[in-house]
Every structure is written in C-alpha cells, then in structure tokens.
C-alpha positions in Angstrom: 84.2 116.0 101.7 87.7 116.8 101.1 88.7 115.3 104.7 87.4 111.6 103.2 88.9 111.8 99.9 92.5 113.1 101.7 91.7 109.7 103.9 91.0 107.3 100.7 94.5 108.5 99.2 96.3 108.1 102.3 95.4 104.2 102.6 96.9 103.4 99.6 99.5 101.0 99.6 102.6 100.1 98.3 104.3 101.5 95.1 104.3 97.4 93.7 102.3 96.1 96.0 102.8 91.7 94.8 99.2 90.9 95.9 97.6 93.4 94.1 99.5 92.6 91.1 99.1 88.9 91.5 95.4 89.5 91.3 96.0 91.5 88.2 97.7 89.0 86.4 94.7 86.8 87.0 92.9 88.7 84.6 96.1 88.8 82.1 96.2 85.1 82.1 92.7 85.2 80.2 94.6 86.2 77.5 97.9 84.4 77.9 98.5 83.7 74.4 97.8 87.6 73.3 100.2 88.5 76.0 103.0 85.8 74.7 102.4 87.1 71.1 102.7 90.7 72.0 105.6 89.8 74.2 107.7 88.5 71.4 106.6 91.0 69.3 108.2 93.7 72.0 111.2 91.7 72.8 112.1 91.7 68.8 111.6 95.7 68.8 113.9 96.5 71.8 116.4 93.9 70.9 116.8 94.8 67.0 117.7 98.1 67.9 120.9 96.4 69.5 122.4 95.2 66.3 122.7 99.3 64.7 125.9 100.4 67.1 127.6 97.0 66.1 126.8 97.2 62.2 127.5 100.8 62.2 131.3 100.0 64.3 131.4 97.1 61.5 131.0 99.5 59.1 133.5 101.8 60.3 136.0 99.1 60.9 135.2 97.9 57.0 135.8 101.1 55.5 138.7 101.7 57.8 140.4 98.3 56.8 139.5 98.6 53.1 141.1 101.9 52.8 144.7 100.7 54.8 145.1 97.5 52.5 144.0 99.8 49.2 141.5 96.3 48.3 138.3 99.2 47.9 136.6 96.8 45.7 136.3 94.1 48.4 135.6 97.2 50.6 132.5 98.3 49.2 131.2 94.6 48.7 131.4 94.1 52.5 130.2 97.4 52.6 127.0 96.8 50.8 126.3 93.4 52.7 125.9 95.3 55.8 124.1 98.2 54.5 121.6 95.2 53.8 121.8 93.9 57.2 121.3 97.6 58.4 118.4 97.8 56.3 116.5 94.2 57.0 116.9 94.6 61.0 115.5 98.6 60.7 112.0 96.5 58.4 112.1 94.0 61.5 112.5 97.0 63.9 109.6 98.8 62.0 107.4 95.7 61.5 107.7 94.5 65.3 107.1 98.0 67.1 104.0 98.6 64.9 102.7 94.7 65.3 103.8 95.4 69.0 102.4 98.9 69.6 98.8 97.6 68.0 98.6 93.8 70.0 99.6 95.2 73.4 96.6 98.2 73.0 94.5 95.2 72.0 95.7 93.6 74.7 95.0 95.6 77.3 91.8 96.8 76.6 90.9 93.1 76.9 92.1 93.4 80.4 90.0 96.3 81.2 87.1 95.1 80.0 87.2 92.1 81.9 87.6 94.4 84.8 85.4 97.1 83.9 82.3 95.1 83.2 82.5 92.6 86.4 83.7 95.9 88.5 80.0 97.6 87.6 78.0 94.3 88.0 79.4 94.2 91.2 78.4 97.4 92.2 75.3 97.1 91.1 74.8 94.0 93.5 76.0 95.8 96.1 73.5 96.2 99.5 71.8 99.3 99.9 74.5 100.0 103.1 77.3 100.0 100.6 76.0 103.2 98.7 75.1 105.0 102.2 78.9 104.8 102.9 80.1 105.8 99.4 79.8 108.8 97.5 78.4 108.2 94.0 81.1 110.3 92.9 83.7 107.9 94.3 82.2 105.5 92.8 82.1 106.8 89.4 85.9 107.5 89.5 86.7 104.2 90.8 84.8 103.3 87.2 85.9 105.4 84.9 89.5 106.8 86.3 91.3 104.5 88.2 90.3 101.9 86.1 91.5 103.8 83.0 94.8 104.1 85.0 95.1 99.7 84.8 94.9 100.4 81.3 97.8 102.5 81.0 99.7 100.4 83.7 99.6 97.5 81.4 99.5 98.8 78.1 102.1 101.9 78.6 104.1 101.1 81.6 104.1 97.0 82.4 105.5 96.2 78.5 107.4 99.4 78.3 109.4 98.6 81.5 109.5 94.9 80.1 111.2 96.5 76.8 113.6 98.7 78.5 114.6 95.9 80.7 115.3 93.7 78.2 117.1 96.3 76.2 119.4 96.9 79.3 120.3 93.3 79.9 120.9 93.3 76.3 123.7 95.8 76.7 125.0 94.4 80.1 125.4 91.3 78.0 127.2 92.3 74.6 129.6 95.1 76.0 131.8 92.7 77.9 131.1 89.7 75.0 132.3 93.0 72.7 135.6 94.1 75.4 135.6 93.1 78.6 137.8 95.8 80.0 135.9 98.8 78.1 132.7 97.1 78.6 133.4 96.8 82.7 134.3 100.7 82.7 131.5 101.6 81.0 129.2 100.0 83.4 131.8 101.1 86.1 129.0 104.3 87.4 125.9 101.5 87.9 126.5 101.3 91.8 126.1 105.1 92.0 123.5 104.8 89.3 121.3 102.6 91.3 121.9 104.3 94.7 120.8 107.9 93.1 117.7 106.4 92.0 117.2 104.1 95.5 116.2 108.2 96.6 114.2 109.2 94.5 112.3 106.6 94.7 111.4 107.6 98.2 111.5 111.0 97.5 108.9 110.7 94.2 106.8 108.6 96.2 106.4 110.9 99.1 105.9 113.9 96.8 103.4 111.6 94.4 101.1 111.1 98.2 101.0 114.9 98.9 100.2 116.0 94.8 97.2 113.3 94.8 96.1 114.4 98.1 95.9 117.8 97.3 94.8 117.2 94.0 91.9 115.2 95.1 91.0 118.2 97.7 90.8 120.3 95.1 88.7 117.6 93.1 86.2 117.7 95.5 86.4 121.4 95.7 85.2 122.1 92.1 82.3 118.8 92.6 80.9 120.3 95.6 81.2 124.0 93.8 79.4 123.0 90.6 76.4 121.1 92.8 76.1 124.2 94.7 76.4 126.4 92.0 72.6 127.4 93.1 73.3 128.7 96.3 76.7 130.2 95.3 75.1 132.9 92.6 72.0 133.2 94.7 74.3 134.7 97.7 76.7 136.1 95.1 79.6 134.2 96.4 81.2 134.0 93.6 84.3 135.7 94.2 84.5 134.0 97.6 84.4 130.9 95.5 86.7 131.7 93.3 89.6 133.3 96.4 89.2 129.7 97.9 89.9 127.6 94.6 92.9 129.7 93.7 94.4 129.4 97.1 93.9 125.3 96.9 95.4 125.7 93.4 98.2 127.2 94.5 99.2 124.8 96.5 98.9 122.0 94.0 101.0 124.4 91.8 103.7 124.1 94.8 103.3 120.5 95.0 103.4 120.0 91.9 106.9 121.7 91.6 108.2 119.9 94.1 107.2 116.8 92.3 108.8 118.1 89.0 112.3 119.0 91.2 112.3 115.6 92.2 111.9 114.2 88.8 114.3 117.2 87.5 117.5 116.4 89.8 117.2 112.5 89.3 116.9 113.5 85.3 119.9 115.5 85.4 121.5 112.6 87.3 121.7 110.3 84.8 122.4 113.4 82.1 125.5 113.9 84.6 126.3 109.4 84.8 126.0 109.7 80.9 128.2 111.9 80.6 130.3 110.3 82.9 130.4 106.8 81.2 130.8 108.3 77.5 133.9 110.3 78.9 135.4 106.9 80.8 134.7 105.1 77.1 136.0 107.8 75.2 139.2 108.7 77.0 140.6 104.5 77.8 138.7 103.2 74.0 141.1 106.1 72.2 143.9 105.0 74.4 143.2 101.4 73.5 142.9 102.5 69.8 146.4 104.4 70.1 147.4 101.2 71.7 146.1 99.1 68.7 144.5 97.2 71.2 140.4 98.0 70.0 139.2 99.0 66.4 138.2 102.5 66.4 134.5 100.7 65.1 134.6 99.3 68.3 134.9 102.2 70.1 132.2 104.1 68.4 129.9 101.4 68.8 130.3 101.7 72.7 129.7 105.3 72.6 126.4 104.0 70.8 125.9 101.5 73.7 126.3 104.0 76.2 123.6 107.0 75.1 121.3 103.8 74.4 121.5 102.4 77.9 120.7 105.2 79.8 118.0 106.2 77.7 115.7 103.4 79.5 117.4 104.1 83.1 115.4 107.3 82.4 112.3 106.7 81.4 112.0 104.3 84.8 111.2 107.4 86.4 108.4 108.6 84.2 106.9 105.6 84.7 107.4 105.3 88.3 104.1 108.0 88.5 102.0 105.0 86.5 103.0 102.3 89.0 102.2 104.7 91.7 98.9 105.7 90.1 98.1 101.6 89.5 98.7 100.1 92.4 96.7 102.9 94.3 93.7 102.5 92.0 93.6 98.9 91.7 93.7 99.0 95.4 90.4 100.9 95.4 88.8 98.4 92.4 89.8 95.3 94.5 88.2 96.3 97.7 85.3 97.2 95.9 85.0 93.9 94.3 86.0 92.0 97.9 82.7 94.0 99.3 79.8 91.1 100.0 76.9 91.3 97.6 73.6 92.0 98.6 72.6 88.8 101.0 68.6 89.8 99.4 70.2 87.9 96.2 70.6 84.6 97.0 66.7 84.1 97.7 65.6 82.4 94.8 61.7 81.9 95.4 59.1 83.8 93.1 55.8 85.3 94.2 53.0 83.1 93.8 51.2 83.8 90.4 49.0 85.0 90.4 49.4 87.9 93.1 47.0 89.0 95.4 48.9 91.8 97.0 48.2 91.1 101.0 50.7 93.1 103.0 51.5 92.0 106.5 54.3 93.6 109.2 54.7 91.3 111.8 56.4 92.9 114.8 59.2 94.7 112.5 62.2 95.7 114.5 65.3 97.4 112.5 68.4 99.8 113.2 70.4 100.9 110.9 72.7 101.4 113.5 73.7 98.9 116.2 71.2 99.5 119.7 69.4 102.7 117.8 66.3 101.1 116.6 64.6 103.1 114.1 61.2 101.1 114.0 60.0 99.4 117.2 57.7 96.7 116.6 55.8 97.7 113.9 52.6 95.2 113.1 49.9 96.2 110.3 48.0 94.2 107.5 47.1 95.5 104.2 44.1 93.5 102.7 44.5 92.8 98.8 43.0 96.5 96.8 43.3 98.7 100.0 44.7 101.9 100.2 47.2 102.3 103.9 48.7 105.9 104.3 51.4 106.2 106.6 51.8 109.9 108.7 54.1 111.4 111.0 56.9 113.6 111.6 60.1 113.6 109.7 62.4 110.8 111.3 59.2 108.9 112.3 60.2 105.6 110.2 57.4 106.3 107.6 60.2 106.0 104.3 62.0 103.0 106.4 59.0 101.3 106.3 59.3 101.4 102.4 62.9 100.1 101.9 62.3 97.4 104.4 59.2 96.0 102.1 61.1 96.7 98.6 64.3 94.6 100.9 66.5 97.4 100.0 67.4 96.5 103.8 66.6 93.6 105.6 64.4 93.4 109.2 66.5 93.5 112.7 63.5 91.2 113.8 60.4 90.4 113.1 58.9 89.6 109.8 57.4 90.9 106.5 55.3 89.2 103.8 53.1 89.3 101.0 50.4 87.0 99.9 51.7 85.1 103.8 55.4 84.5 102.0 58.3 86.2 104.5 59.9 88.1 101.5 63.5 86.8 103.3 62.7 83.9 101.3 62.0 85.6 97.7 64.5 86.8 94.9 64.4 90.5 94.9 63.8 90.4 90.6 60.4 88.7 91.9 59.9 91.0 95.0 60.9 94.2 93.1 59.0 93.8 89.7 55.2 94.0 91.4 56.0 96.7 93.6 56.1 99.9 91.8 57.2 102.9 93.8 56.6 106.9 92.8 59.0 109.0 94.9 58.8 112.6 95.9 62.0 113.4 94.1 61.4 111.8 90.5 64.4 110.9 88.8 64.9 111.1 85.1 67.6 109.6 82.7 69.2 111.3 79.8 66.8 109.8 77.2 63.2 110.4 75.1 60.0 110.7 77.2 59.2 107.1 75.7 62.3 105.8 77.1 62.1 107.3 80.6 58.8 106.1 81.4 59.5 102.5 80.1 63.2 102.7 81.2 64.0 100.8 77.8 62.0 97.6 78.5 61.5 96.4 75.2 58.1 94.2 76.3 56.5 97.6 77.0 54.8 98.6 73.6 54.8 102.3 72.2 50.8 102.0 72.8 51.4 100.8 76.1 53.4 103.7 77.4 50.6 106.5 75.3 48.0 104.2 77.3 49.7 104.9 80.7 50.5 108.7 79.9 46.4 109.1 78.8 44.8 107.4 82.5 47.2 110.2 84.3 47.0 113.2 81.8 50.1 113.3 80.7 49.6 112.9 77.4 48.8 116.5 77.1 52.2 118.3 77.8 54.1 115.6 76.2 52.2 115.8 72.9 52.2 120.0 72.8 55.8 119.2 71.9 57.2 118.7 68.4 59.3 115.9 69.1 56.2 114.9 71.3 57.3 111.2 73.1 60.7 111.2 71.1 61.5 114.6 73.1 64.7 114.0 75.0 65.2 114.8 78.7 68.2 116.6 80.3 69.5 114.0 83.5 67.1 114.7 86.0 64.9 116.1 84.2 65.3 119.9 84.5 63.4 121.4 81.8 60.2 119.9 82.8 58.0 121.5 85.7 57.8 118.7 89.6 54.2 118.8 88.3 55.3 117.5 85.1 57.9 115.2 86.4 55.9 113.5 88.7 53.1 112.8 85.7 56.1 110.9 84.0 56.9 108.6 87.3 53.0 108.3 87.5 52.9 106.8 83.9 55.9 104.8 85.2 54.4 103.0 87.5 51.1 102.6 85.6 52.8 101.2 82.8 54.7 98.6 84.8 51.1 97.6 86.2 52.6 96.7 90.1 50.3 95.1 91.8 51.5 96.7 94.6 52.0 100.8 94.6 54.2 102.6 96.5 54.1 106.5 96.7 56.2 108.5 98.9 55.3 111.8 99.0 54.3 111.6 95.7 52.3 115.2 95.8 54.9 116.7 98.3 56.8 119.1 95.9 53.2 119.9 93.7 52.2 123.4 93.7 48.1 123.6 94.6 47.3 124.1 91.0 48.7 120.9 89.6 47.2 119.4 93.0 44.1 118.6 91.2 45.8 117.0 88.0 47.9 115.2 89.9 45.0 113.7 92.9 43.2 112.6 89.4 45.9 110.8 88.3 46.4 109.2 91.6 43.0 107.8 91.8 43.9 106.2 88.2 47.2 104.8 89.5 45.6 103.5 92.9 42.4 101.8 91.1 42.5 98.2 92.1 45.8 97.8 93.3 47.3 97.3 97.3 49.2 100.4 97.8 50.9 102.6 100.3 50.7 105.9 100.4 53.1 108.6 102.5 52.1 112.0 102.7 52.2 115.3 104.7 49.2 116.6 103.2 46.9 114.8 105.0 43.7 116.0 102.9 45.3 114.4 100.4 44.5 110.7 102.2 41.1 111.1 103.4 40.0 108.4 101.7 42.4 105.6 102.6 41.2 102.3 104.5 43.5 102.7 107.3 45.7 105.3 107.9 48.9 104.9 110.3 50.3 107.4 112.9 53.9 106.8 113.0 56.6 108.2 116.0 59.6 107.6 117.2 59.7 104.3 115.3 56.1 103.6 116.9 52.4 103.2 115.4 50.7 105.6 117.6 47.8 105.9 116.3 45.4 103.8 113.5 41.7 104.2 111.5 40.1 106.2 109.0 40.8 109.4 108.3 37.2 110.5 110.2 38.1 107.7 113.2 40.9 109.4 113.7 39.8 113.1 113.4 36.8 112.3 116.4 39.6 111.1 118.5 41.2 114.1 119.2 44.4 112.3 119.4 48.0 113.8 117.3 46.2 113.5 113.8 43.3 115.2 114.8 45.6 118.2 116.4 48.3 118.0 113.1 45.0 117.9 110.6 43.5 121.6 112.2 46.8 122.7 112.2 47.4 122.4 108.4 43.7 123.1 107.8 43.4 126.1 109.8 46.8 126.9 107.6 45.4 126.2 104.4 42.2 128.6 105.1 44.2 131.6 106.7 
C-alpha cells in the first residue's frame, strides 16, 4: 500500500501548473461578480495601509515645520487634519479587510461546492473497474482532503498573494514618485532578493515531494494498522507495531526538519535584505537630511516603506506549501473527473411493465482481463418463479455471473436478457431496481434499523418495513430492543450477530419486492443454529419470485429447479439436485463429501 500512495505523490506535477489552474478558474468564473466584489474589497485593504508611512512622515514634517517658524497654532490645525485622515483610511482599512476577509470565505466555499458536489456524482457514475483500481480510501481523501486544500488555495493563498502583490507594486511605485534616488537604493537588494528565493523555490519544492511522500507512507501505515487491529492484538504485535511506526515517524520528523531549514535560511534571508535596505535608507536619507536635501518625514516614512515591503516578500514562502499542496490535489480531482462514466448509463430503455422475470445467458463470454476469460460461453434460461443455484469452487465464475446480470460489468460476448430484452439496451435505474441482491457479507450504514432496511426511501412506509421484518423473523430481535426500529447501527453493523445481519438484508430485499432475487452466499457465514431461522426466511424471500441462489452448502439448494455446476468459467454439469446426485458426476462426489462431513 504504501508503494502506490509513494507513486500517486510522485506524479504530481508542477508547482503552478497553468492548465490545471485554467480549469480552476472555470469554476471561479461562476461567480465572477463575488470574485470582482471581493477583489476590490482586498485591493482597498492592502492599499490603505500605504497611506500610514506617508501621513505619519507628513506628520513629522508638520510638527517639524511648525515648531522652526514658531506658527504652533497653524501647526496643530494641520496637525489635526491629518490625524483625521489617519483615522478615516484606518475605518476604511478596518471596514475593507473585514468585508474582504468575510466575501472571499464566501467566495470560496462557493467554489468548492461546485467542485465537491460534481466531484462525488462523478464518482458515483464511475464503472465498476474504476473502484477495482482505487482504494476507497484514496478516494475519500481525494473528497474530503485535497479538496479542502482548493479551498484554502483560493480563499488563503490566491487573494492573499493577490494582496501582497498589489501591496508590493504599491511601494515600487510611490518610493521613487516620493525620491527617486532614496527610493532606487532602497530597492537596490531586489536582484539578490529574487535570486535567493529563485533557490529555494527549488529546494522547498524538492523537500515539500519527499515530506508528502513520507507522510503519505506513514498515512497508510496507521490505515492499514487500525484495519488490522484484529490480527495485531490477537498475535500480540503490538509493540512490533508500534517499533515500525516510530521508525517511519522518525523519518518524517527528519524530513520535516529539513523542510523547516529550507524555510528557516530563506526566512533569515530576507531578515538579513531588510536589514540591509533599512541600513542603505538610513545611512544616505540622514545624509540627505544633513544635506537639506529630504525632510526628515521623508526619511521615516521610507523606513516605514521598507519593513512593509518585505513583510509580503515573506509570507510568499508560506504560501509556496499551499500552491504546492493545490496544484497536486487538484491534479488528483481533475483526473478523476476526466475518468469515462459508466458506458451502462447511457441506455435509456425501461423493463417492460409489468415484469415477468425470464432470465436467459446466451453464450456469455467475459475477461476482466484482456485474453484471460473468466466465463466461457455460459448459456442457461431461468423460467419466470424458478429457483437456479449456481455451485462450484472458488474462482469458478459463480459471483461473476451476478455482476454481469446486475451490469455492474458488461459481457466480452455473447448476450444477457430478461423478459427477451439484451439488458445492453436498458438504463441500469430500470435494470437495478427489480433485481434485489442479499450478499454473504451484509453491509450496514450508520443509521436506525428502519433506515438501513429501507435505505431512506421515503415511498417505503414504516408498516412496510415491520411487514418485511415479520415474513423473515426479524421482528423479534429488533423489537427486544428499547429503541426497537429506531435503534441505531454502528457502520457495518458490528453490534449485531451475521445471523442477525443477514435477517436485516433479508427484510431488505423483501421490502424492495425485486422481482428478481439474488443471494450470494446468503447462509455462508450462519452458524447451524440460526441455519433454520434463516432457510425459513429464505423460503419467504424466494416465494414467487425468479431468483438465483449461490451457495456452498449444497443441502441448503435441494430444492431448486435447476441447479448449475460451474468450473473454470464452464457449466459442467446441470439438473435437479437428485439428477445430479444419481449421476455420480463432481456434485454427487462434493455432496458426500460435505455430508459425510456434516455427520462425522
């Protein structure tokens, strides 16, 4: 696991990759004007800030001037009008970051609902082929982190770098409108300025690679850890564990310093250029004030100038992680959004109404990989209210045989229908809403009882679900509790018993009322006790309806129609459960066998 999520962060790409941030400005435009507002709004809170250093030199050159020509009453009245302008551009200061800080949040998180929403719909029409090459948790972090990393790319970093820029140019502009000469010396380190930071750009980058590499090792360290937290305490390899996860810690911890080094130096670069520049304006604007050749207002005010244009030279770095951490994740969003849906969806054709349920395999061929077939022409017919069980060894094709009929994948050749429609032709809503299907391994959501069975389908009554729950006797354990069908099950449904479980995905299916049934080892993981309960409940399920049944008990299908010996991808082997046992054949041989089992 580690070696694929090591791969995924080595093919990001650029730092500022232009297409990817093209395609992100798509979804800006949606909300050009918000963006224009906010934009305005931002560009009056970095640029009133640039007004203080000259009012306050103003102020200084006021007092200064008042005081050598003795006029103090003239003084303070020029005095006082720029204490008022000092005081109206700190409300507009105040007024246009809080206006800004609130319309760029709202902004974004427009943005990121526009991508969040589309990027899970997506998913969700994604083929079945997409999810076997894609961890679920990949998936979930492309949803939930690297998405939330947009969000801070264009809410903290995009209109943060935008301010700082614009503050910048703002200084580049008034210093030399201000004094040329002074203003040209105190830009006079920029060349060095930009080469110093030319480096660490490389050098942040290459560090930022190795941090998220390791860091995503260690990500799927602690994943695969906590899913096999089972196994871990049961072989008390616990301290193992923990040896193993402090030594990949470690080495984050040592990448992560070299990361903060990087950042470090270039930090006490600027500290160092500052310096610089504030020495360079200092020593020729006192000279030039000996002189009589600048105000000492003047002076101050580039002092001001200096400290304040640096400050955003800085920050670039800090952000440089976010633009990093953006472009990498929107990397992984947009090739999940450039993946081809599911070609099942553009069939548009319903089911005839209403259904009989025939079932017919013409000559099925399918591989899931190129040239290794994993069903060789498989033909069957299941007549409208019969019961077929399909048999055979693990590998056999038995389950494929399923997710080709619900067109979870579609046929390499050959043909499927029902009621003499090739499903190819018929929209997967229609397809998949009168098939019901009862796996071995039940899954249950984080919800009531009532919810999980009618997986919050509002045209499934309360009655309708206690109806279900009755004809396969769940009704019993669900009611012993307080909370009865209100009681809330854990994901997956841990505090409740397979037995119990597989009552629930019984009542399901029942309530759903399929015309056609699918159960896949429905009984597999049912202890002999709960056989019984659970065979009842079966018969209820199966009453009337076309279903398929897979199963390695094979007591448990004696009475099916027809039942299929599959191998190899091959139908070896088809009748009744007595046909088959006079026959002698594979059946006959694996039926003694778990007999003969059962007895001893």
């Amino acid at each position: 696991m580690s070696a694929l999520v090591v791969k995924e962060e080595e093919i990001t790409g650029k730092p500022l990759d232009m297409k990817l941030v093209t395609r992100l400005l798509g979804y800006m435009r949606r909300h050009l004007r918000l963006f224009a507002f906010s934009l305005v709004l931002v560009s009056i809170s970095a640029c009133t800030p640039l007004l203080f250093p000259l009012l306050i030199g103003e102020t200084i050159n006021t007092v200064k001037l008042s005081l050598e020509s003795g006029d103090v009453a003239a003084g303070k009245d020029a005095l006082l009008m720029l204490v008022v302008f000092f005081f109206s551009a700190a409300i507009v200061k105040w007024l246009s970051e809080v206006s800004s800080v609130y319309f760029v949040q709202v902004f974004g998180q427009r943005v990121i609902y526009d991508i969040r929403v589309p990027l899970f719909a997506h998913i969700q029409r994604l083929p079945m082929s997409f999810f076997n090459r894609n961890y679920a948790g990949a998936l979930v972090t492309r949803v939930s982190n690297d998405v939330e990393a947009l969000n801070e790319f264009v809410t903290a970093g995009l209109i943060t770098v935008m301010t700082d820029i614009l503050m910048i140019a703002g200084i580049m502009v008034l210093l030399p409108m201000i004094n040329f000469k002074l203003g040209m010396i105190a830009i006079a380190v920029i060349p060095a300025l930009i080469v110093v930071t030319l480096v660490y750009r490389v050098l942040a980058r290459k560090a930022y690679r190795i941090m998220r590499r390791q860091l995503s090792r260690m990500t799927a360290y602690v994943a695969e850890n906590i899913n096999g937290i089972r196994v871990t305490k049961a072989f008390v390899r616990e301290k193992k564990q923990l040896e193993m996860f402090d030594a990949e810690n470690d080495d984050y911890l040592k990448k992560q310093h070299r990361s903060f080094t990087n950042w470090w130096v270039y930090s006490s670069s600027i500290t160092f250029f500052t310096g610089v520049s504030l020495a360079l304006v200092i020593y020729f604007g006192a000279s030039g004030v000996l002189a009589g050749e600048i105000e000492i207002g003047t002076m101050f005010a580039f002092i001001l100038y200096v400290k304040m244009y640096f400050d955003p030279i800085r920050d670039f770095a800090e952000k440089y992680n976010v633009f990093q951490a953006a472009m990498a994740s929107s990397e992984r969003i947009f090739k999940i959004l450039d993946e081809k849906e599911d070609p099942a969806l553009l069939a548009t054709k319903d089911l005839p109404s209403p259904l009989r349920g025939a079932i017919s395999f013409r000559d099925v061929v399918f591989a899931y990989q190129e040239d290794k077939p994993v069903l060789r022409g498989i033909s069957f017919d299941v007549q409208p209210g019969e019961k077929i069980a399909l048999v055979g060894h693990t590998g056999a094709g038995k389950s494929t045989i399923i997710k080709l009929l619900m067109r979870f994948w579609d046929v390499t050749s050959g043909a499927i229908e029902i009621d003499g429609e090739d499903i190819k032709t018929i929209s997967p809503k229609s397809l998949r809403s009168v098939v019901g299907v009862v796996h071995q391994d039940v899954f249950l959501f984080n919800g009531t009882v009532m919810e999980n069975i009618r997986l919050w389908n509002t045209s499934i009554s309360d009655s309708k679900v206690r109806e279900a729950c009755r004809r396969v006797s769940a009704d019993g354990f669900i009611t012993s509790r307080s909370d009865g069908y209100d009681h809330n099950i854990q994901e997956g449904g841990v505090v409740l018993s397979s037995g119990e479980r597989q009552l629930l995905s019984f009542a399901r299916a029942i309530a759903y009322d399929p015309t056609i049934l699918i159960l896949d080892e429905a009984t597999a993981l049912v202890d002999t006790e709960t056989e019984q309960i659970v065979q009842e409940a079966l018969e209820e399920l199966t009453k009337d309806r076309t279903s398929i049944i897979i199963a390695h008990r094979l007591s448990t299908i004696k009475n099916c129609d027809t039942i299929l010996h599959l191998k190899d991808g091959e139908i070896i082997e088809r009748g009744t459960h007595d046909e088959l046992v006079e026959a002698g054949g594979e059946y006959a041989q694996q039926y003694k066998l778990q007999t003969s089992e059962f007895e001893g």
